[in-house]
C-alpha positions as CSV (number, residue, x, y, z in Angstrom):
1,X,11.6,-29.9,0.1
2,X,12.1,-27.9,-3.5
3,X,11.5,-24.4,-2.9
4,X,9.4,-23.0,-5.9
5,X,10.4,-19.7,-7.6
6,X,7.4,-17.7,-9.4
7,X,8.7,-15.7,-12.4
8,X,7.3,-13.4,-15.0
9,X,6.6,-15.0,-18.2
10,X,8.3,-12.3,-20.0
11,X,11.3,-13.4,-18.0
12,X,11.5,-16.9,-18.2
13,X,10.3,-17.4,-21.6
14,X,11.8,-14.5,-23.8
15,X,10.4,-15.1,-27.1
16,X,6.6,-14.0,-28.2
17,X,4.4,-11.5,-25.7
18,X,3.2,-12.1,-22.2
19,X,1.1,-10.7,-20.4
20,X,2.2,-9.1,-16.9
21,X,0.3,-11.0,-15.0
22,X,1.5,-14.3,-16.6
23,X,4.5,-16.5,-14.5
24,X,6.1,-19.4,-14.4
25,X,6.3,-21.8,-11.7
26,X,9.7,-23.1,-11.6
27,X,11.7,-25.8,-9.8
28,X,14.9,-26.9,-9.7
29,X,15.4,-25.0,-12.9
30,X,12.5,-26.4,-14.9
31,X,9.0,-24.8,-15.4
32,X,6.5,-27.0,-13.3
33,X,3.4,-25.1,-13.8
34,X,2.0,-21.4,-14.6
35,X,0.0,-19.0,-12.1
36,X,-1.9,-16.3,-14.9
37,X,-5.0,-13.9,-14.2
38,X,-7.4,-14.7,-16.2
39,X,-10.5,-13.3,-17.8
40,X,-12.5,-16.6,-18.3
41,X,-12.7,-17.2,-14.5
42,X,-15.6,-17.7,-11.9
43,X,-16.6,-14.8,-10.7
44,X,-14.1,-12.9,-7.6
45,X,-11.2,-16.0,-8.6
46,X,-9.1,-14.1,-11.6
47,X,-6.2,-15.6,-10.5
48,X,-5.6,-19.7,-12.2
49,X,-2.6,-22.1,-11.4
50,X,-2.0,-25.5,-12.9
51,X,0.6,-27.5,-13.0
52,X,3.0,-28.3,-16.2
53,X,2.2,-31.6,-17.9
54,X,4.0,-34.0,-16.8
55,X,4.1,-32.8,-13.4
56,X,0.1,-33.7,-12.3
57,X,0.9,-37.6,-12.0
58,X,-0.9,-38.8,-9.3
59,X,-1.7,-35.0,-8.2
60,X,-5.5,-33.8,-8.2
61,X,-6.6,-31.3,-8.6
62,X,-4.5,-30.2,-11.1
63,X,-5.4,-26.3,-11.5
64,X,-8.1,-24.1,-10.0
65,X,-8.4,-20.6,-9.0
66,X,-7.9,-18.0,-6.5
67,X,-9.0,-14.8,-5.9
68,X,-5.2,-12.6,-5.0
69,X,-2.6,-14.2,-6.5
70,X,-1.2,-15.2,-2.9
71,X,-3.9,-17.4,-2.4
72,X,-2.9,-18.9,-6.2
73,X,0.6,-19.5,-5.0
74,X,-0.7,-21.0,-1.4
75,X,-3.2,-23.8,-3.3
76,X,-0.3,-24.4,-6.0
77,X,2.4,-25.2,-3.1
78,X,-0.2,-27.3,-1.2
79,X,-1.2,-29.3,-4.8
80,X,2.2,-29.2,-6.8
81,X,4.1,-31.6,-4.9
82,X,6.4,-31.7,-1.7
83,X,6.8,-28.0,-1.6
84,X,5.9,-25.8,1.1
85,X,5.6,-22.2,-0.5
86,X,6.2,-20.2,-3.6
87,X,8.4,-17.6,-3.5
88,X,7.7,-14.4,-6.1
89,X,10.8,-13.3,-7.9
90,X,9.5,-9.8,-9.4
């Protein structure tokens, strides 16, 4: 089991402007997909995950959306491979 870090954009990827409600998903050292709040969202889900290309092989669905960003990191553990739970680093 990989346990999954979440980390601020503006952390993990220093260069350019992010948003603070913009994070990585990391594993193992390498970015495996993004959890972001969104404004193009259904309705009560602001909160989108997806997984990084190259890490959706054989994995559907490959994003969707949440209302807290709890319930983001829950359905991205459950849909991003072997890993039980996402673990918030801010």
């Amino acid at each position: 089991m990989t346990t999954l870090i979440l980390k601020r954009a503006s952390a993990s990827r220093p260069s350019g402007q992010w948003n603070d409600d913009d994070y990585d998903v990391i594993a193992d050292g390498t970015v495996v997909g993004r959890i972001m709040k969104t404004a193009a969202a259904p309705v009560g889900s602001p909160w989108m995950w997806t997984l990084a290309f190259g890490q959706h092989e054989d994995r559907t669905p490959t994003h969707g959306h949440a209302p807290p960003r709890e319930a983001a990191m829950a359905a991205f553990a459950s849909h991003g491979g072997e890993s039980s739970a996402v673990e918030a680093e801010d």
